[in-house]
C-alpha positions as CSV (number, residue, x, y, z in Angstrom):
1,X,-32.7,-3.6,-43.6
2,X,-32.6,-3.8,-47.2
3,X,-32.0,-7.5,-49.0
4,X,-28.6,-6.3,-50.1
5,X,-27.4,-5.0,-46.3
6,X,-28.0,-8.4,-45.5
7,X,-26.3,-10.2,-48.1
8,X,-23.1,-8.1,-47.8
9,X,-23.1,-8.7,-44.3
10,X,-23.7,-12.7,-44.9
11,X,-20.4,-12.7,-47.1
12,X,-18.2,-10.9,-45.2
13,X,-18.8,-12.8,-42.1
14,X,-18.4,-16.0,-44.1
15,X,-15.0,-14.6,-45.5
16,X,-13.8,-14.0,-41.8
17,X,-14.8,-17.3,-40.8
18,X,-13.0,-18.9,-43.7
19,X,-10.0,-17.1,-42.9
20,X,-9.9,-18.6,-39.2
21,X,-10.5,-21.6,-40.3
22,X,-7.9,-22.1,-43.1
23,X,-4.4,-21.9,-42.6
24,X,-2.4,-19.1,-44.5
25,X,-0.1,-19.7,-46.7
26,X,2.4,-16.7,-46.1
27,X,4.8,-16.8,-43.5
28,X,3.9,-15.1,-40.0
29,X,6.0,-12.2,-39.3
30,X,8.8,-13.2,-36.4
31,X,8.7,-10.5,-33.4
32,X,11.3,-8.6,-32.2
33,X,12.5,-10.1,-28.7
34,X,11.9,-7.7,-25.8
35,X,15.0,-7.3,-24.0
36,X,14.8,-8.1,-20.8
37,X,17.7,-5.9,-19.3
38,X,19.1,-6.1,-16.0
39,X,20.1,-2.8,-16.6
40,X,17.0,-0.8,-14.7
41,X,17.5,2.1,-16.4
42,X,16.3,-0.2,-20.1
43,X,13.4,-0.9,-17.9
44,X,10.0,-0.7,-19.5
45,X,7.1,0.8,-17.8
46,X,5.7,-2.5,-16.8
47,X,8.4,-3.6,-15.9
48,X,9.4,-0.8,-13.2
49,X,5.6,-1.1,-11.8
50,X,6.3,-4.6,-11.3
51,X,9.2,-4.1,-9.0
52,X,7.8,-1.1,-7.1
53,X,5.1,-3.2,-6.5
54,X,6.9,-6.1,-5.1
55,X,9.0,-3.2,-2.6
56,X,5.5,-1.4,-1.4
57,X,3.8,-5.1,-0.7
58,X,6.6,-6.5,1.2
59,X,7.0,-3.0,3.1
60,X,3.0,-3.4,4.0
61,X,2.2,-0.3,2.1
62,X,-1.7,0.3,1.5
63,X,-1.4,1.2,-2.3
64,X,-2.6,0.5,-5.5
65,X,-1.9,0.4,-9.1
66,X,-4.9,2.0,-11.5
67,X,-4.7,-0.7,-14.6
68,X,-5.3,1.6,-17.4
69,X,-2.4,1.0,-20.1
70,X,-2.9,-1.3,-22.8
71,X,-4.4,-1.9,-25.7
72,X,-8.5,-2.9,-25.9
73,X,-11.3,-3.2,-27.7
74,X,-14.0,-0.9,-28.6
75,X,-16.5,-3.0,-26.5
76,X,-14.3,-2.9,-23.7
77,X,-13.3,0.8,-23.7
78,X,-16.7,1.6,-23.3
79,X,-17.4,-1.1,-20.5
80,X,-14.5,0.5,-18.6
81,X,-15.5,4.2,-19.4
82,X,-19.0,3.8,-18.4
83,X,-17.7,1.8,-14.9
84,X,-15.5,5.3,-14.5
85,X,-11.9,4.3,-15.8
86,X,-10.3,7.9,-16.5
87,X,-7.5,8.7,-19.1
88,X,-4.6,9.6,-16.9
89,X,-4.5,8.6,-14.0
90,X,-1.7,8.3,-12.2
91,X,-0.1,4.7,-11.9
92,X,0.2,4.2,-8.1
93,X,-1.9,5.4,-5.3
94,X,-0.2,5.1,-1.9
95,X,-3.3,5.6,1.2
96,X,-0.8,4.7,4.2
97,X,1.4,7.1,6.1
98,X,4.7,6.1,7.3
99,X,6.5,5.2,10.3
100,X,9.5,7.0,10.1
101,X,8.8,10.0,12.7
102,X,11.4,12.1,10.5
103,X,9.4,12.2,7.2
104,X,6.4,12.2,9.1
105,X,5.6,16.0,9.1
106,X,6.3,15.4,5.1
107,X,3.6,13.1,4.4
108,X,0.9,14.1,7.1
109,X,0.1,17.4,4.8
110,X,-0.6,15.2,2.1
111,X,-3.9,13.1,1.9
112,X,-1.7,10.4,0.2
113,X,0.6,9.7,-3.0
114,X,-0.2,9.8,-6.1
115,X,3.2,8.9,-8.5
116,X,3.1,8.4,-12.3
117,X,5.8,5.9,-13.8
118,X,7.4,6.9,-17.1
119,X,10.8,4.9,-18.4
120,X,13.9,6.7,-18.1
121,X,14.6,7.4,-21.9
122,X,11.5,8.7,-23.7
123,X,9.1,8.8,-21.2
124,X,6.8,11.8,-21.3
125,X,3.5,12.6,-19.5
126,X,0.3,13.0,-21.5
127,X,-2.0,16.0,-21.3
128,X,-4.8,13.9,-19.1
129,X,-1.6,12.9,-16.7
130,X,-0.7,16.5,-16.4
131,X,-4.1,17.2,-15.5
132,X,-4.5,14.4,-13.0
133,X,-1.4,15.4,-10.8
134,X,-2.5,19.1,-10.6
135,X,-5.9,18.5,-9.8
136,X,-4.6,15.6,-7.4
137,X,-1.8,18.3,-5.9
138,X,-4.8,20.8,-5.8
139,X,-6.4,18.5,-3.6
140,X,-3.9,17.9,-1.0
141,X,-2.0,14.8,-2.5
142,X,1.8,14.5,-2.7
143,X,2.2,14.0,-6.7
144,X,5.6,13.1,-8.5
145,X,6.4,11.8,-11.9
146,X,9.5,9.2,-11.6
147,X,11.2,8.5,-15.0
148,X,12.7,5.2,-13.8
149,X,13.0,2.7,-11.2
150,X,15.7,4.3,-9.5
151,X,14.1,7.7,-9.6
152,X,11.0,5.5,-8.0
153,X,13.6,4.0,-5.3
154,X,14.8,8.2,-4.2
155,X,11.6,9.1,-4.2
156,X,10.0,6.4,-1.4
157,X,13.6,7.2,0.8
158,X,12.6,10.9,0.5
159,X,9.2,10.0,1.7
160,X,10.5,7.9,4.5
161,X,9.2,4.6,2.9
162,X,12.6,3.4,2.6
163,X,15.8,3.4,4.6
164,X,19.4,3.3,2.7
165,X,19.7,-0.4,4.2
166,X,17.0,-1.6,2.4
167,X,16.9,-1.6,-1.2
C-alpha cells in the first residue's frame, strides 16, 4: 500500500468520525407517517404477514415465514447468501395438512403450501418469485399468490384451513 493510499484512507475515516460526532446544523428531514389503515385492503405487506400469522398460530398450523424482505448491508447479504437465503422465495410455507375431511383430497396431492403475499394495489411478483412457485408447483406443492389479506383469508377456507365461522 502506497503512503498516499494510506493517508487518503486516514482522512476520510477521520471525516466520518467527525461527522458522528458533531451535531448538524441543518434540519433532519420529517417522515411521512405510515398510515396505519383499518382498511385491510391499504394493508402493507408486513402488515398482512403479521395477521396471517397470528390466524395460522392460533389454528396450530406448522408453517413458516422465509424473512427475506428488507433492506441490508453488503456484509450481511453475503452472510445470508453464503448460509443459502434465496431471492424469491415465497413468504409462507405451510408443512401441516388439515382436518377438514372435505378439503382433505385437496391438500393430500400437495406436499405442502407455499403462498407469496403481495398488497392489494400494486403488488407484483418478481422474476425469482415467479420462478420459485413453478419450480415449487413442479415439485408437488400447492402455490398461490394472494394480493391482500382477504384474498389470504379465501384462500385458507378453500384449503379447508378455515371455516366461515371463524374469521
Amino acid at each position: 500500500m502506497s503512503e498516499e493510499y494510506k493517508n487518503r484512507t486516514r482522512a476520510r475515516v477521520l471525516k466520518f468520525y467527525a461527522s458522528q460526532c458533531t451535531p448538524t446544523s441543518s434540519p433532519t428531514k420529517k417522515r411521512k407517517p405510515r398510515s396505519r389503515s383499518s382498511n385491510s385492503d391499504e394493508w402493507t405487506e408486513k402488515q398482512i404477514q403479521c395477521a396471517v400469522a397470528v390466524i395460522l398460530d392460533r389454528l396450530g398450523v406448522l408453517w413458516c415465514h422465509v424473512p427475506n424482505e428488507g433492506k441490508r448491508n453488503v456484509i450481511s447479504g453475503a452472510r445470508l447468501r453464503a448460509a443459502g437465503m434465496k431471492r424469491g422465495v415465497p413468504d409462507i410455507f405451510i408443512y401441516s395438512g388439515v382436518d377438514n375431511p372435505e378439503q382433505k383430497l385437496l391438500f393430500e396431492n400437495h406436499r405442502g403450501v407455499a403462498i407469496e403475499l403481495k398488497r392489494t394495489k400494486g403488488g407484483r411478483l418478481t422474476d425469482h418469485q415467479k420462478q420459485w412457485l413453478s419450480d415449487l408447483s413442479d415439485a408437488g406443492w400447492y402455490t398461490a399468490t394472494c394480493h391482500g389479506y382477504t384474498d389470504t383469508i379465501d384462500l385458507l377456507k378453500k384449503l379447508g384451513f378455515l371455516n366461515t365461522e371463524e374469521t
